[in-house]
C-alpha positions in Angstrom: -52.2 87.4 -63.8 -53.8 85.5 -66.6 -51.0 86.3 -69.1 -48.2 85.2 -66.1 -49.6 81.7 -66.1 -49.9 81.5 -69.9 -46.3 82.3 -70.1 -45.0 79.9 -67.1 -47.0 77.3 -68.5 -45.3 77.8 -72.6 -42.1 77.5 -70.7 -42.7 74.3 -68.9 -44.2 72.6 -72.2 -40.8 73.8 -74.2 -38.1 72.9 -71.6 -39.5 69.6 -70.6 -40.6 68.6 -74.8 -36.4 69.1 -75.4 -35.0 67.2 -72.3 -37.2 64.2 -72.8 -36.6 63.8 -77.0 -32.8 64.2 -76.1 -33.3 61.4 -73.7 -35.2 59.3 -76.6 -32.3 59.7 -79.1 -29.9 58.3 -76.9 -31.9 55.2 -76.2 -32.1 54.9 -79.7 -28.6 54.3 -80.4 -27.7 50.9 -80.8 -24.7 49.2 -83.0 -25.2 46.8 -85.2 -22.9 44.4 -83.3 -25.5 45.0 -80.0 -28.4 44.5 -82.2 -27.2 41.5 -83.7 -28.1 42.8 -87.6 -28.0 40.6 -89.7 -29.0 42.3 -93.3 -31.0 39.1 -93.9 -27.3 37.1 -94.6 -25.8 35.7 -92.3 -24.1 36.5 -88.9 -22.9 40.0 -88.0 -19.4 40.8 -89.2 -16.0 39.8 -87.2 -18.2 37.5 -84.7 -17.3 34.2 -83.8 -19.4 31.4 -82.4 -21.1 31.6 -79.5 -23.3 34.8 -81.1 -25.6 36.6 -78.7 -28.3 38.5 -79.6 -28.9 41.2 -77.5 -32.9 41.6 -76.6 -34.1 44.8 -75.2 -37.2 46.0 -74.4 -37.7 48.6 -77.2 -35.9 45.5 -80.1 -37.1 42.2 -78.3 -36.1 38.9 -79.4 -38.9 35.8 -80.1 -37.5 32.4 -80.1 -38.5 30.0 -82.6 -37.8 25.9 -82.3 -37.5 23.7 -85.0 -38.5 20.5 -83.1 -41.4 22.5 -81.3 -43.1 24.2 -84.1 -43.5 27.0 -82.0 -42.2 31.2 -81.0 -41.6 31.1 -77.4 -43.2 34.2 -75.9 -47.3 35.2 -76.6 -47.7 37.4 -77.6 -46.0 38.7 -80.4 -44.7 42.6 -80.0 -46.5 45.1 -82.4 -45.6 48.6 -83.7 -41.6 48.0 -82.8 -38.9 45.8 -84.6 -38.1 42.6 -83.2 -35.9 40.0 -84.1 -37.2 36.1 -84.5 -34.0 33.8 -83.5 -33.4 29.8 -83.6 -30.9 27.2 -83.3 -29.8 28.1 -79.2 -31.9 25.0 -77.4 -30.2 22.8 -75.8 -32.7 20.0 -76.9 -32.5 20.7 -81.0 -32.5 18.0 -83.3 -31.4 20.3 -86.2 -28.4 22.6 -84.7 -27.2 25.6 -86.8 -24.5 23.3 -88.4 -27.2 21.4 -90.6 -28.6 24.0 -91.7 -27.7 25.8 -95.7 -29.9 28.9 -95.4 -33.7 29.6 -94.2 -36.3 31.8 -95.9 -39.2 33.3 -93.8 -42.5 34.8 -95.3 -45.5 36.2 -93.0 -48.5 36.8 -93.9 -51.6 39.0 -91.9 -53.6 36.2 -91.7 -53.6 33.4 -89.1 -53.6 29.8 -90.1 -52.9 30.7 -93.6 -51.4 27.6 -95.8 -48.2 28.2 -97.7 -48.3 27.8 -101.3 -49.7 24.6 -102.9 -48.0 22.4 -104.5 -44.7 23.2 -102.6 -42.6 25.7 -105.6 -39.6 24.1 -107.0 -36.7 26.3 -106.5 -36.1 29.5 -104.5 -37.2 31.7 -107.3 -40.3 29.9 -107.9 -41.2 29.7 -104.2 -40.7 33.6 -103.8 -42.9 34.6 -107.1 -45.5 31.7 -105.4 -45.5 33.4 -101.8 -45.9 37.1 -103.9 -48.7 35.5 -105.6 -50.6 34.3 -102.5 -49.7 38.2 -101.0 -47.1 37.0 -98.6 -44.1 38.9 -97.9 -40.6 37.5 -98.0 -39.1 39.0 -94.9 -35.3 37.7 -95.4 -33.2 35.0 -96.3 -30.5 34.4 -93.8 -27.2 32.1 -95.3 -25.1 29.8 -92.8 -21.4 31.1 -93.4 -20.2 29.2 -90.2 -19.9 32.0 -88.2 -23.0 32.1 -86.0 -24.7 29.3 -83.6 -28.4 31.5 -84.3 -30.1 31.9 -87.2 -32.6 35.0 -87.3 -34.7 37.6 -89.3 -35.2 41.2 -88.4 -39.3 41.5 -88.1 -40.6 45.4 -89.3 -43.2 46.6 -86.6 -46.1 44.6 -86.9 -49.9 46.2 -86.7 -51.5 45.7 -83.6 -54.6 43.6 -82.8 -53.7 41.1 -85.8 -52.7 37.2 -86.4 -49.8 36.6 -88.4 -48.6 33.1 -90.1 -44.9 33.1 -90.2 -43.7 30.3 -93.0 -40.0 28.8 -92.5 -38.1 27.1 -95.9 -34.8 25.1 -93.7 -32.6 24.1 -96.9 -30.4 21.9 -95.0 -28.3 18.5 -94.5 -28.9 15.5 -92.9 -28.1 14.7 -89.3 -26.4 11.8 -89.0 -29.0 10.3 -87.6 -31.5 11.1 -90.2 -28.8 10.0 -92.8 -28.4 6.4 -91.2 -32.2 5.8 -90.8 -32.8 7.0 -94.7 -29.9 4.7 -96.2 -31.7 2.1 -93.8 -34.8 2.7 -95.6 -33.1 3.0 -99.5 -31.2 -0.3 -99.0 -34.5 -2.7 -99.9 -35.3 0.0 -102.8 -32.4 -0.1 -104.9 -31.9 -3.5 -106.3 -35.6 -3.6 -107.8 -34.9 0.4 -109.8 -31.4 -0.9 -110.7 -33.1 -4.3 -112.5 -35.6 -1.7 -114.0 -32.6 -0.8 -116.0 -31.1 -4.4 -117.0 -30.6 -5.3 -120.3 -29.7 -9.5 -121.4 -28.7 -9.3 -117.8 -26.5 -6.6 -118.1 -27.0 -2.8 -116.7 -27.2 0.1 -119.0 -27.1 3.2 -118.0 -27.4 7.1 -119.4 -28.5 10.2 -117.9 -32.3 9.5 -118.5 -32.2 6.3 -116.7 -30.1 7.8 -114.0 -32.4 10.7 -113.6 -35.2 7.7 -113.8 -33.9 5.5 -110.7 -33.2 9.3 -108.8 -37.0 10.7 -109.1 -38.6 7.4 -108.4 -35.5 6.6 -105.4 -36.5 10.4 -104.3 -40.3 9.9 -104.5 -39.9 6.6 -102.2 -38.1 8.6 -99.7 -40.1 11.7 -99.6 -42.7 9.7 -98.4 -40.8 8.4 -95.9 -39.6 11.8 -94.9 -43.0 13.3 -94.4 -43.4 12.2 -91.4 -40.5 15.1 -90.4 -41.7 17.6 -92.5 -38.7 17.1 -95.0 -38.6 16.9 -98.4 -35.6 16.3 -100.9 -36.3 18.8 -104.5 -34.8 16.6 -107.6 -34.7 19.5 -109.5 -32.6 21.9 -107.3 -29.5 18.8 -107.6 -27.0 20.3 -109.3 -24.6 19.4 -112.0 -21.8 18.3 -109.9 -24.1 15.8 -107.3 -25.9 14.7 -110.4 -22.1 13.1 -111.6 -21.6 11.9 -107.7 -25.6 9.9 -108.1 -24.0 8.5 -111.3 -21.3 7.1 -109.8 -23.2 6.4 -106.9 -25.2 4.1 -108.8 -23.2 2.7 -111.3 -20.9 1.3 -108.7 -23.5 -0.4 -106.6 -24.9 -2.0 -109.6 -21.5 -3.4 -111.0 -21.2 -4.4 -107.4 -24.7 -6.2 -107.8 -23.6 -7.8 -111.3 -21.0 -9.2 -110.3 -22.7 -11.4 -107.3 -25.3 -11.8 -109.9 -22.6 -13.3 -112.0 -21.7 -15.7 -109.2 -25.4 -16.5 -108.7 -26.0 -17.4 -112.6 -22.4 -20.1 -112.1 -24.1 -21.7 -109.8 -27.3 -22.2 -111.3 -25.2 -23.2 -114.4 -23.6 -25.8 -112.1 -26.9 -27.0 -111.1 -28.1 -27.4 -114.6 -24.6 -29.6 -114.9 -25.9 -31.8 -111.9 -28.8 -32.7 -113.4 -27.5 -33.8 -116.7 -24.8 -35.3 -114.1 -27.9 -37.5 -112.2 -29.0 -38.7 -115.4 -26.2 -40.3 -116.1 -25.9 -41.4 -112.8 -29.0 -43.0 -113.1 -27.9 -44.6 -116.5 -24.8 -46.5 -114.8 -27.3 -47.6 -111.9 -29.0 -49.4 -114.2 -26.5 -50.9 -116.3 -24.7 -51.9 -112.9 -27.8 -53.8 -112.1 -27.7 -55.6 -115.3 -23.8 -56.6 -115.6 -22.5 -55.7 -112.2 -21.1 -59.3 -110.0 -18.9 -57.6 -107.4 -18.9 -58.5 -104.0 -19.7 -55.2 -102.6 -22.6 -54.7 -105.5 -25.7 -54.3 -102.4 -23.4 -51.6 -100.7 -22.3 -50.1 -104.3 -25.9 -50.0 -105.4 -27.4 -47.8 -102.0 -24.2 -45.5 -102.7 -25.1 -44.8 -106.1 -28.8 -44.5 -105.1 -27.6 -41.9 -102.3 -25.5 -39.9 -104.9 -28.9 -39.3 -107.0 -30.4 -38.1 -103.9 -28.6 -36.2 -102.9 -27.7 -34.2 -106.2 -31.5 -34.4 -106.5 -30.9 -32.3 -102.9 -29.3 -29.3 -104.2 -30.9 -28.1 -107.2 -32.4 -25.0 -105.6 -30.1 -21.8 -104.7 -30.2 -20.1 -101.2 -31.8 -16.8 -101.0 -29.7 -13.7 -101.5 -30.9 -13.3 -97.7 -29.7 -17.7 -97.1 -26.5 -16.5 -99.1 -25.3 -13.3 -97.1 -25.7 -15.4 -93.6 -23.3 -18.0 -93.3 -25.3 -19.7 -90.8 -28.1 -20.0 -93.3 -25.9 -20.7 -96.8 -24.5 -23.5 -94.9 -26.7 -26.3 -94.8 -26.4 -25.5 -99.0 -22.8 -26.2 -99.0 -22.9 -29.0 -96.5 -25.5 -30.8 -99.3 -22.5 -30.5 -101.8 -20.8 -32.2 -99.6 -22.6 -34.7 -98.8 -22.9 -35.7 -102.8 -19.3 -36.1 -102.5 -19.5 -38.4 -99.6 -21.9 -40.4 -101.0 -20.1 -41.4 -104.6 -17.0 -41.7 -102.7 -18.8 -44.2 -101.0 -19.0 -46.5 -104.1 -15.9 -48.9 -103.9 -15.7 -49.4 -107.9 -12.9 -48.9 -110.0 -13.7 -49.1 -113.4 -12.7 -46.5 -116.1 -16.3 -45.4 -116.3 -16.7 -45.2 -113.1 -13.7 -43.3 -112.3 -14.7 -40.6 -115.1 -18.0 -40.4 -113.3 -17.0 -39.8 -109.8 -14.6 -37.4 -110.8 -17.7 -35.0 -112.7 -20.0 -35.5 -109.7 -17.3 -34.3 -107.2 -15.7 -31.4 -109.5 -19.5 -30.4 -110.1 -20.5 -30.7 -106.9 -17.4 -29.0 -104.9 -17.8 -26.1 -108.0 -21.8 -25.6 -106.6 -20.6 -25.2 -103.3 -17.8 -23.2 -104.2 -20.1 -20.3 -106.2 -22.7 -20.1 -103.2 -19.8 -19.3 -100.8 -18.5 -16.8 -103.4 -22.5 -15.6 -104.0 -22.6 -14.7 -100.6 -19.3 -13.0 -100.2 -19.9 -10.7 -103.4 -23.6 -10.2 -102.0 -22.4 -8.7 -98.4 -19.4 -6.6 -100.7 -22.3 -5.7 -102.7 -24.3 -4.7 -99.1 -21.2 -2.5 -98.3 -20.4 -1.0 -101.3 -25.0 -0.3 -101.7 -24.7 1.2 -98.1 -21.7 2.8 -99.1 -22.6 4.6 -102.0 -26.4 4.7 -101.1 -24.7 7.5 -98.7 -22.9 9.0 -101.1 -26.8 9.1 -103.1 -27.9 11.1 -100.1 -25.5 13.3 -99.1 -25.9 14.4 -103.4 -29.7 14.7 -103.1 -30.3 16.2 -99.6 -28.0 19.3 -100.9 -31.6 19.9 -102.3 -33.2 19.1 -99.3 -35.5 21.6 -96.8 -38.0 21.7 -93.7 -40.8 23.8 -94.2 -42.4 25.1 -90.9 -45.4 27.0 -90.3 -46.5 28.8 -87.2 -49.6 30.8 -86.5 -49.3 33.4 -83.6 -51.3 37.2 -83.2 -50.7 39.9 -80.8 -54.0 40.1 -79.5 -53.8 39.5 -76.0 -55.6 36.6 -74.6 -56.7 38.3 -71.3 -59.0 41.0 -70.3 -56.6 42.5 -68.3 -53.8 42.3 -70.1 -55.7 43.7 -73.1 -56.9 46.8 -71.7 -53.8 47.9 -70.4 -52.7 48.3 -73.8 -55.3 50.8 -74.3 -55.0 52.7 -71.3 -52.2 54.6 -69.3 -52.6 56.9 -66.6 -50.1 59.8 -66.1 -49.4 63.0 -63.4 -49.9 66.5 -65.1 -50.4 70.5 -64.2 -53.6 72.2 -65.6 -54.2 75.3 -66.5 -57.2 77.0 -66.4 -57.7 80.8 -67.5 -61.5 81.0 -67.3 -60.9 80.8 -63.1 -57.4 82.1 -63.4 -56.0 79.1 -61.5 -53.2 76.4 -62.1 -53.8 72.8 -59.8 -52.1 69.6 -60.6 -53.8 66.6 -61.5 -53.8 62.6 -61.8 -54.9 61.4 -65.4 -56.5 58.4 -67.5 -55.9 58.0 -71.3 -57.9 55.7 -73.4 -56.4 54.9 -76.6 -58.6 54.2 -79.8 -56.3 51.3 -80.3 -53.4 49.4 -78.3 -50.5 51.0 -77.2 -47.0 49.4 -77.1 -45.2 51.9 -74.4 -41.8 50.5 -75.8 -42.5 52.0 -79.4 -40.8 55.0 -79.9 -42.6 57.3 -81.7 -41.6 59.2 -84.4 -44.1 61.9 -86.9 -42.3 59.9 -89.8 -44.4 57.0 -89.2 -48.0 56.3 -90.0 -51.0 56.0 -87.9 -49.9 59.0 -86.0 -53.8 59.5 -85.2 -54.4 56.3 -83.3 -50.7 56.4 -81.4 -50.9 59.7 -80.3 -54.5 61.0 -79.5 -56.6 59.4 -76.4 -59.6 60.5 -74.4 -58.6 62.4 -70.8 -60.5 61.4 -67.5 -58.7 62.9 -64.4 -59.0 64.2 -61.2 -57.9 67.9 -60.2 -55.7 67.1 -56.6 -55.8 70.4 -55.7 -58.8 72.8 -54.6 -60.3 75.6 -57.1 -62.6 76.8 -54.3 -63.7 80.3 -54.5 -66.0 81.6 -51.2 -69.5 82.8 -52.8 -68.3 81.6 -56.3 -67.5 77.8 -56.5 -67.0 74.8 -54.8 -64.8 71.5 -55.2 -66.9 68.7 -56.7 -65.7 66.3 -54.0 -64.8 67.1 -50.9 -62.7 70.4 -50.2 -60.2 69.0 -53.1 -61.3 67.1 -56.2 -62.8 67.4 -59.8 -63.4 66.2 -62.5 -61.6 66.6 -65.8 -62.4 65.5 -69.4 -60.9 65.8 -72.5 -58.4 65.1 -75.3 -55.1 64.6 -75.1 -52.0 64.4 -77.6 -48.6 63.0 -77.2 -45.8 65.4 -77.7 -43.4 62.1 -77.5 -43.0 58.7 -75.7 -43.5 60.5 -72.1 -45.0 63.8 -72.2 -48.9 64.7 -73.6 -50.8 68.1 -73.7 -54.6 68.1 -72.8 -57.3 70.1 -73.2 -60.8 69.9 -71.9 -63.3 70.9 -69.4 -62.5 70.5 -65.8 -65.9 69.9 -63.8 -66.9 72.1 -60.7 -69.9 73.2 -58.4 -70.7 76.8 -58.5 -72.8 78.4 -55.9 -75.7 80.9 -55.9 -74.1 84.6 -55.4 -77.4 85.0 -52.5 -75.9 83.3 -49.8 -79.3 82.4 -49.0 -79.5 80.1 -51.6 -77.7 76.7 -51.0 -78.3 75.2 -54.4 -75.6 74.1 -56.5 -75.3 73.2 -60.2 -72.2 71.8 -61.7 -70.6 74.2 -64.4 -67.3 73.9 -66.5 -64.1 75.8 -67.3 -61.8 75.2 -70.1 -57.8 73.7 -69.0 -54.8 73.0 -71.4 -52.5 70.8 -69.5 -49.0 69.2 -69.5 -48.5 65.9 -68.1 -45.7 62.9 -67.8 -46.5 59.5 -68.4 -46.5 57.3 -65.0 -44.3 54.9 -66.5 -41.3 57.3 -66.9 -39.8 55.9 -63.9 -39.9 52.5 -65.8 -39.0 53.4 -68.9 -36.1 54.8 -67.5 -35.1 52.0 -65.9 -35.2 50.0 -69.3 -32.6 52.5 -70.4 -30.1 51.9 -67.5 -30.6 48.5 -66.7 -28.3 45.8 -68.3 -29.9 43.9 -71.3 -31.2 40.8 -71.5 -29.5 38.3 -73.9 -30.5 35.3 -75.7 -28.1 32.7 -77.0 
């Protein structure tokens, strides 16, 4: 009899272990177009935008936003791949279509910093993140075929914090690109003079790759606000000739309204030689001068040295660019014409003098209107090319993003069910010859992820496979004169070990608790004794898990 449950028993554990790894190698299967691969480059071959990313419960997806700083999700999966994706929320600053190429590092560690100072160039920031023991995990490439950008994660150890580091070598928005030539504008005049020479600009590649690190400085510090930073020394060749350009032509824009500003100090300088002499013929008129108008002549002449007096000081280049405000400058040549056309003389020296205060005068007012015309060219062409500046330099310009998260859960609830899992099995026990079914609790020595599929390849088979048994028999082992249930006409207890063959099905063996009665009849005492079982037994959460195999997937865009 013994021998006939042995064998029914070797038979259940041998038909059941092959049906449920064949079902386990079909849920495996996934193509690379469902699982979105990426081979840490770029978007999965002959896709077009809109990608999707295909989350399952065995390969989930973790979002991750730019403008948030955050994953989406707590907490993170453990011992199965998963895939960390960006650039689908609707709210995103920085889409996919900014964005050159991202790097990600992780470290074991939670709130760990990311190398300090930041590393130059991509090969200096890898051998940096190896020296501080972080691991590069990929680095995915924009190609223009994908609205996502995302890393395949290996299965992560359980009970850990992780810090997840983010390099975003990207462009500008426009927004960003505005605000920063906004910012530049002010800053350029003031490097550009730095490299003036008898008022003329000379430039070579030092001086260019002077005003660039001390334009780029200025700007990173306006940038760090957004956790962007611009890397001089990852320009390349080709936008180093564009920033020479760049800045050549805003300063020969600059000299030449420079130019006009130095003609019309020259034609104040030629005023006031102008209002000496003025003052010269006032006097001599004074002395010699009989004409009947000589009281009205006189206050002329007088009005023409104040006024030339009026306009020896230049608008701003702020006064000059505003017509409104380089006005009242031109009106006060003006009005030194008015006033020594007031003078009704007509001698030859006179006449000589008259015509250098209104040639001078109308020449002054002349160059400031032509100062502030050159000055708002200059404007444009500085905004211009101050774009042209950016766009060269932010080809060298990246986010760096840090986020902290574990897989610990918070709760207690949540947390224990990782450790335990309860499961339906038969026992077999030969000491009483008897077979009953029974309900089952495993406790793990560390968490479980049911979705992990588990494979004798990997490591920590110890900890994923073996748990403590506690269950309860269903099913009487009553002998008259011999034994008794432990609870009621029906239950005992069970303890053990158990193993898992695979993701669903564990064998167990243990004790299984009983009473056993005196063989005198007259003697009601009990004492609780044990028997030896082996046992099969099925996971609870089959049902679920196959569900997860049959039910559509879950998608993430």
């Amino acid at each position: 009899m013994k021998l006939y449950y042995f064998l029914l028993f070797a038979f259940c554990i041998f038909s059941l272990t092959a049906t449920a790894q064949t079902g386990n190698t079909g849920a495996a299967k996934q193509t690379p177009q469902q699982s979105g691969q990426n081979n840490g480059n770029a978007a999965p071959n002959n896709t077009t935008p809109p990608v999707t990313i295909v989350s399952t419960p065995t390969a989930p997806v973790i979002g991750i936003s730019l403008d948030l700083n955050n994953f989406s999700g707590n907490p993170l999966p453990f011992d199965i791949p998963f895939k960390i994706a960006g650039g689908g929320g609707q709210n995103e600053k920085i889409t996919v279509a900014d964005l050159i190429s991202v790097d990600c590092y992780y470290i074991a560690q939670k709130g760990a910093p990311p190398p300090n100072p930041l590393p130059k160039t991509s090969k200096e920031r890898d051998e940096a993140f190896k020296a501080a023991h972080w691991t590069h995990l990929q680095t995915w490439i924009n190609k223009g075929t994908s609205n996502l950008y995302w890393f395949d994660v290996p299965p992560l150890e359980p009970n850990t914090d992780y810090t997840f580091s983010f390099f975003y070598d990207r462009m500008l928005t426009p927004t960003e690109k505005t605000a920063l030539v906004s910012f530049a504008q002010p800053l350029i005049l003031p490097e550009l003079k730095t490299m003036s020479t008898g008022g003329t600009f000379q430039f070579d590649a030092a001086g260019i790759s002077k005003i660039t690190a001390d334009l780029i400085k200025k700007m990173n510090t306006h940038l760090l606000a957004a956790a962007l930073h611009i890397d001089q020394q990852n320009v390349d060749p080709a936008n180093y000739q564009k920033l020479f350009k760049a800045i050549s032509t805003i300063a020969f824009a600059n000299d030449i309204a420079r130019n006009d500003r130095d003609n019309a100090q020259k034609e104040i300088e030629t005023l006031r030689h102008i209002y000496d002499l003025v003052s010269s013929f006032i006097d001599d008129y004074q002395k010699n001068g009989s004409d009947a108008n000589r009281q009205n002549n006189l206050k002329q002449l007088q009005a023409t040295k104040n006024t030339i007096a009026a306009v020896y000081n230049l608008p701003t280049s702020d006064q000059a660019i505003d017509p409104l405000q380089s006005k009242p400058f031109t009106d006060a040549c003006n009005a030194v014409d008015a006033a020594i056309n007031g003078v009704t003389l007509n001698s030859p020296d006179f006449t000589l003098l008259r015509r250098r205060v209104t040639e001078n005068a109308d020449d002054l007012a002349d160059a400031i209107t032509q100062y502030g015309l050159d000055l708002k060219k200059a404007a444009s062409v500085s905004s211009d090319q101050l774009g042209t500046f950016i766009d060269a330099v932010s080809t060298a310009l990246y986010n760096e993003l840090t986020i902290s998260d574990t897989n610990v859960n918070g709760d207690f609830v949540t947390r224990t069910s990782s450790y335990v899992c309860a499961d339906l099995g038969i026992a077999l026990m030969p000491g009483i010859d008897k077979v009953a079914p029974y309900v089952g609790t495993n406790i793990y020595f560390r968490p479980i992820n049911t979705n992990a599929h588990l494979k004798w390849s990997d490591e920590g088979q110890f900890g994923k496979r073996v748990s403590l048994v506690i269950g309860v028999s269903v099913a009487s082992i009553a002998r008259a004169n011999v034994r008794s249930d432990l609870f009621g006409n029906t239950f005992n207890i069970m303890t053990g070990l158990g193993v898992r063959l695979n993701d669903w099905i564990r064998i167990s063996g243990g004790a299984l608790w009983y009473s056993k009665l005196d063989p005198n009849p007259l003697n009601t005492n009990q004492q609780i004794a044990r028997t030896g079982f082996v046992s099969i037994s099925f996971d609870l959460r089959i049902k679920t898990a196959l569900n997860n195999l049959f039910t559509p997937t879950q998608t993430t865009q």
